[in-house]
C-alpha positions as CSV (number, residue, x, y, z in Angstrom):
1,X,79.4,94.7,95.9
2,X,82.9,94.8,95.0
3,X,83.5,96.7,91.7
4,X,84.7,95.6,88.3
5,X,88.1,94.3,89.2
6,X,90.9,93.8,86.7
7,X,94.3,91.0,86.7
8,X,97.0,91.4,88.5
9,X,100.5,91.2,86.1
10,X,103.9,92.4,87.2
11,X,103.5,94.2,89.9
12,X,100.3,96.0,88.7
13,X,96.7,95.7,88.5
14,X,95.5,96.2,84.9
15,X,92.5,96.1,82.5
16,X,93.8,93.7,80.2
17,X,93.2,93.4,76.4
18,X,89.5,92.4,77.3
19,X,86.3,93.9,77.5
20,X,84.4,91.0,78.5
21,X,83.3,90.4,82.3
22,X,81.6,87.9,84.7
23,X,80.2,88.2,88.0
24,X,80.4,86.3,91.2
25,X,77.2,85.9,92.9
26,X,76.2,84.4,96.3
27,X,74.8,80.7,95.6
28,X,72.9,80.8,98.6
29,X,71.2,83.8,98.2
30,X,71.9,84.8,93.7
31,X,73.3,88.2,95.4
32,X,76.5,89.6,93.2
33,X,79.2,89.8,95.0
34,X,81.1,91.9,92.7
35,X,82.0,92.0,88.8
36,X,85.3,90.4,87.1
37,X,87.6,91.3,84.3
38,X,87.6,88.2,81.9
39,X,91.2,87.4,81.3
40,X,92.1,86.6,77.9
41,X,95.4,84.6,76.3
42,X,96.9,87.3,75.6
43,X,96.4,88.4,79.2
44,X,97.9,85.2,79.9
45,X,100.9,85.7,77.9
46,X,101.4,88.9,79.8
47,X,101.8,87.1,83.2
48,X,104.2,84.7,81.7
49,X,106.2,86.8,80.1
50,X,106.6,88.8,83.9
51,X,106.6,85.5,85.8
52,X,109.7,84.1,83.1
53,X,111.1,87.6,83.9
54,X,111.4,87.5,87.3
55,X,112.7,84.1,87.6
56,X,116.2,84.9,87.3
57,X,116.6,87.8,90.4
58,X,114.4,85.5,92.3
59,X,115.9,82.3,92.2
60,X,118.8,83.6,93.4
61,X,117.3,84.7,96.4
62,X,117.6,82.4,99.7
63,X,115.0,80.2,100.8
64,X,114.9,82.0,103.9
65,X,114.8,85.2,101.9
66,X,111.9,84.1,100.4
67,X,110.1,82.9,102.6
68,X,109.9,85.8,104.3
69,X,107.3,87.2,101.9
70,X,105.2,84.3,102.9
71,X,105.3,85.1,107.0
72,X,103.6,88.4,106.2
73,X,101.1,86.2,104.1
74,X,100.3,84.1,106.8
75,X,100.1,86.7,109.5
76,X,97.5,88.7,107.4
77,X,95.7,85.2,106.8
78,X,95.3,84.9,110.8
79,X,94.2,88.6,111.3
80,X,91.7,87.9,108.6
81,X,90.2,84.5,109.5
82,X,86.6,85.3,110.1
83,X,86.6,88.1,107.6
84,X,87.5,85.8,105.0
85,X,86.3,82.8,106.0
86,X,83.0,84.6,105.9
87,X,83.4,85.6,102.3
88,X,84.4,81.6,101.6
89,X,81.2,81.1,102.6
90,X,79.4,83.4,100.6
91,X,80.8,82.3,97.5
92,X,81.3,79.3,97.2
93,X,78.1,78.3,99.8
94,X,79.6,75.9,101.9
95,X,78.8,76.5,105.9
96,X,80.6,79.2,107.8
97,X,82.6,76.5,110.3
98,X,84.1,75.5,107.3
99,X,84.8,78.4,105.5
100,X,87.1,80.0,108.1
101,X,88.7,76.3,108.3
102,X,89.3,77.3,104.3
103,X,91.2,79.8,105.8
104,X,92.9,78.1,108.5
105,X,94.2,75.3,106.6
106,X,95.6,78.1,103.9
107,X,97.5,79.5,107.0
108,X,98.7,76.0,108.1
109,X,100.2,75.2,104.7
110,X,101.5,79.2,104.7
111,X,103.3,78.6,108.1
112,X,104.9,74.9,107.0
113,X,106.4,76.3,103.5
114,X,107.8,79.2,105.3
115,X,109.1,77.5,108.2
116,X,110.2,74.6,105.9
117,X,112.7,77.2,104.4
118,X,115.0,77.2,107.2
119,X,115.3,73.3,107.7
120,X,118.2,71.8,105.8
121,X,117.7,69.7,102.8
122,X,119.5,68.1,100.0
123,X,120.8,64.7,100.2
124,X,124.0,63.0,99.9
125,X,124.8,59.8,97.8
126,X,127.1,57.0,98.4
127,X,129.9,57.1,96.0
128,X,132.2,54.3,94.9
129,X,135.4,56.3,95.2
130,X,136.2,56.7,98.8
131,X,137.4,60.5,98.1
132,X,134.3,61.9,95.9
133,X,131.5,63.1,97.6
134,X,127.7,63.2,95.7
135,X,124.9,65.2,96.5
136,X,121.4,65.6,95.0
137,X,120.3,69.8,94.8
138,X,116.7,70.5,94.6
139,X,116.5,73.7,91.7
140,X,113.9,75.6,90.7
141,X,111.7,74.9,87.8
142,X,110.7,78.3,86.4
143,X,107.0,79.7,85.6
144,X,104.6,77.4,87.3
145,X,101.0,77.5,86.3
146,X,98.4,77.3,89.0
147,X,95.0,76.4,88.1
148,X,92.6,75.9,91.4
149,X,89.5,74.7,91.9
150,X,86.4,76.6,93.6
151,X,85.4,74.6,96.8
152,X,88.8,75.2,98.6
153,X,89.0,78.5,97.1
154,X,91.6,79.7,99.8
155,X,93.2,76.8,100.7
156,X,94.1,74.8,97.6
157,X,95.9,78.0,96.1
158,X,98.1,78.1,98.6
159,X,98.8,74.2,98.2
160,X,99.9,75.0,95.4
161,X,101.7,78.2,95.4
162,X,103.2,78.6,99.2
163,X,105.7,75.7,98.7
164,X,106.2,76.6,94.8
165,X,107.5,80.1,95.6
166,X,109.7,79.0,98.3
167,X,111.4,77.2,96.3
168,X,112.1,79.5,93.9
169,X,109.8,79.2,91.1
170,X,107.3,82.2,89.7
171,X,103.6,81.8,89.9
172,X,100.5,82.4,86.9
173,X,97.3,81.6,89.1
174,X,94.4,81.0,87.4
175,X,91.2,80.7,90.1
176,X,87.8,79.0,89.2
177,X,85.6,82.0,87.9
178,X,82.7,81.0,90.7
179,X,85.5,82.4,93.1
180,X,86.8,85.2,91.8
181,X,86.6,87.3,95.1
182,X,88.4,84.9,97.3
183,X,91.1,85.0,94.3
184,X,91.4,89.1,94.5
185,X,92.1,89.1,97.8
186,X,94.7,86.7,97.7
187,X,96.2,88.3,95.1
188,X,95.4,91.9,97.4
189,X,98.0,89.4,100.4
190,X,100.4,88.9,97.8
191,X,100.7,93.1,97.2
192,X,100.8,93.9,100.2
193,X,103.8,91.0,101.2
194,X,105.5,93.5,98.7
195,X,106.6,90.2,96.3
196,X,109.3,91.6,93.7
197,X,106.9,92.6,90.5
198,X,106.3,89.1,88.6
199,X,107.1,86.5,90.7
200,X,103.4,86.6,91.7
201,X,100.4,86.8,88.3
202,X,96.7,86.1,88.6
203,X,94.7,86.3,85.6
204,X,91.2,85.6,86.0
205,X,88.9,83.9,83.7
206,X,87.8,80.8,82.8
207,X,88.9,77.6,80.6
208,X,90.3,79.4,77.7
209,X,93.0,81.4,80.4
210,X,93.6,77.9,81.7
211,X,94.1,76.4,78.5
212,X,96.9,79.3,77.3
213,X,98.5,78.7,80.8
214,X,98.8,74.7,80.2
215,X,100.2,75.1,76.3
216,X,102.2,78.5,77.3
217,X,106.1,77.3,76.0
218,X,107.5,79.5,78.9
219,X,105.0,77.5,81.5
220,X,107.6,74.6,83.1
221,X,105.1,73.1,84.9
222,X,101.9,73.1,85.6
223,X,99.3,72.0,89.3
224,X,96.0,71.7,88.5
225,X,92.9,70.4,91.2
226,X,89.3,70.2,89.5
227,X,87.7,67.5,87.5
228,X,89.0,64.2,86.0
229,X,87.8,65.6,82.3
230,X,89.9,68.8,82.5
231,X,93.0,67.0,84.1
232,X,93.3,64.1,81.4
233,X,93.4,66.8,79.2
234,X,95.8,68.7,80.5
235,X,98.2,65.5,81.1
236,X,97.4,64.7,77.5
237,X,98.4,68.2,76.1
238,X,102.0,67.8,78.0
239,X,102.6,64.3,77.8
240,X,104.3,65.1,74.1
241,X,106.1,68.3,75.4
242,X,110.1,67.3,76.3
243,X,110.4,68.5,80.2
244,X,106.8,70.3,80.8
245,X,105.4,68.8,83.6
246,X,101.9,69.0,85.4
247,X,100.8,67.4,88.5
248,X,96.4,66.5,88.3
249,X,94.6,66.3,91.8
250,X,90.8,65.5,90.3
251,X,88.2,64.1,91.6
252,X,87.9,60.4,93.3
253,X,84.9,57.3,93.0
254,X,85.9,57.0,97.3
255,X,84.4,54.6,99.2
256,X,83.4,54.0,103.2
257,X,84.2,50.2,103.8
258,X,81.7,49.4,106.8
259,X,83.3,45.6,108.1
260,X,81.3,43.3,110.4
261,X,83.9,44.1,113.2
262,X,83.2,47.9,113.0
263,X,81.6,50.3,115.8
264,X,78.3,51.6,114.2
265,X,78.4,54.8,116.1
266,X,81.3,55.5,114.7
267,X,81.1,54.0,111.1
268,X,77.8,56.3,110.8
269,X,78.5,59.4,111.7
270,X,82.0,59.0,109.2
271,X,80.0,58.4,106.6
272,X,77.3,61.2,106.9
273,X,80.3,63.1,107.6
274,X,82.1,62.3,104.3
275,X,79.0,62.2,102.2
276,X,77.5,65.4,103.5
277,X,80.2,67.7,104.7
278,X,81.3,70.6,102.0
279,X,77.7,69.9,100.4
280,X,79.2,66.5,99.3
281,X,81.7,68.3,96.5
282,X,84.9,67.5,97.6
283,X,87.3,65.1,96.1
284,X,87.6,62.5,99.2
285,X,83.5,62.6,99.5
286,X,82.3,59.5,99.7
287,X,80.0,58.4,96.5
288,X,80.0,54.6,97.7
289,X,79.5,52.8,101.0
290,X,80.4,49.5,100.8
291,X,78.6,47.2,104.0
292,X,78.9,44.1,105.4
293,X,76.3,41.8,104.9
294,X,75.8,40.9,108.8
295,X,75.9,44.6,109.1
296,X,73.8,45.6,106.3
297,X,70.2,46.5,107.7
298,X,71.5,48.0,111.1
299,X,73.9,50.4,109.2
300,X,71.5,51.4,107.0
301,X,68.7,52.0,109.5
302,X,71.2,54.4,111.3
303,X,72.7,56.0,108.6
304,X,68.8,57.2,107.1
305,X,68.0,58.2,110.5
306,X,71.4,60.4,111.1
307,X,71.4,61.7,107.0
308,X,67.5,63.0,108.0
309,X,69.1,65.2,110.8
310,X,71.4,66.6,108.4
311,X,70.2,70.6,108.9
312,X,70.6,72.6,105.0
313,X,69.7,76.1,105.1
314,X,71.4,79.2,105.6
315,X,75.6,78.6,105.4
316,X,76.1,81.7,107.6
317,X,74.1,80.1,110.0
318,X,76.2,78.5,112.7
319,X,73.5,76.1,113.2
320,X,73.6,74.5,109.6
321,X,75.5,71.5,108.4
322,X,75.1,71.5,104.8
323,X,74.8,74.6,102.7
């Protein structure tokens, strides 16, 4: 079990002005995987203030420059695929194939941000004066807020941070509290890439860290994956605030459309796949399959026999589907 384990703010790994923590436990098994500081707002307004801090030196860094940071992210990703992937799957219960594809896919986004840094960008505008040339420069925002949710608990922080520090913005991350152990050793990847103190928080916690990241004044911006209810409100709290910004990827109602025309063999085994896989709790699961009436009873027949063979048990077992 890992030990109590405390925010990491400027550089540092502190306490924090909490006393408060929570544990992460195995939902497979209800075995504690280790016990974690509660962040507070106050703990919150620590990271800001560090991430708005380091904005300036680190903005004027190259995109090459930093990007570099992020290659020694993604090689320790790689050398750490199974260990990590295995930990995925012991916290968040989804079945060991897929939690070192948690991994991979953090390492694929990793390896395109960095790369992406050396690729030329910008545009240039038509003008209506022959001699006066216009262009478009993409700048940095400032502190970005990073709230992720816990069934790509790898992956989806990296969506959102990987591209967000190449560019030259500083990060708050704020993990789900049911995967506070993936979070720590992100955070562990970050330390040893040796990111300049600030540009990099994590404060870990649950909605009441969130909710000081989203109305922070010093937060520019804010990417957020979890439910529908939590991302209205956090479009609702910003939708008054003059240049804040926040991005919502929530949950979908997604359906399988099954036509007359379409190869059963295939249509089935798509939909078990996207009803079932990641225990079904995933935004593009499908909730809904919508059939064909001339296809109706022989796609349904199919799909009951298929969804019966769906193995649960044991997500460390190679052998399961479903956690």
């Amino acid at each position: 079990m890992v030990d109590i384990n405390k925010q990491y703010v400027d550089g540092e790994w502190i306490a924090g002005s909490g006393s408060r923590t929570f544990a992460s436990e195995n939902p497979a098994t209800g075995e504690t995987l280790g016990e974690f500081r509660r962040g507070t707002p106050a703990d919150v307004d620590r990271a800001v203030e560090a991430a708005a801090d380091a904005f300036g030196p680190w903005r004027e860094r190259s995109r090459i420059d930093r990007a570099e940071y992020l290659w020694d992210v993604y090689r320790e990703l790689r050398e750490r695929t199974d260990e990590l992937g295995e930990i995925v799957t012991r916290e968040c219960g989804k079945e060991i194939s897929e939690g070192r594809a948690d991994v991979v896919e953090a390492a694929h986004m990793v390896e395109w941000a960095a790369g992406d840094a050396r690729h030329p960008n910008g545009d240039v505008v038509p003008s209506e004066i022959a001699a006066k040339d216009a262009y478009m420069r993409r700048k940095p925002r400032g502190v970005v807020g990073c709230i992720t949710p816990w069934n790509f608990p790898v992956a989806i922080p990296f969506w959102h941070m990987a591209v967000t520090l190449v560019e030259g913005n500083t990060v708050v991350f704020k993990p789900a509290e049911q995967t506070p152990l993936c979070a720590q050793i992100i955070a562990e990847m970050f330390e040893d890439a040796g990111l300049p103190d600030g540009v990099f928080n994590m404060v870990q916690g649950f909605g009441d860290a969130g909710e000081a990241i989203v109305e922070h004044d010093a937060v520019s911006t804010v990417l957020f994956t979890g439910s529908a209810e939590v991302g209205q409100q956090i479009q609702d709290a910003l939708g008054g605030v003059p240049g804040k910004r926040a991005a919502c990827e929530m949950g979908g109602k997604n359906a399988v459309v099954i036509t007359e025309h379409a190869d059963l063999d295939i249509a089935v085994h798509s939909a078990v796949m996207s009803s079932f896989k990641t225990t079904g709790q995933r935004c593009v699961s499908a909730e809904r399959l919508i059939v064909h009436t001339d296809v109706y009873d022989a796609f349904k027949e199919r799909f009951i026999e298929v969804a019966e063979s769906v193995a649960v048990g044991d997500p460390l077992d190679e052998g399961t589907f479903m956690g």
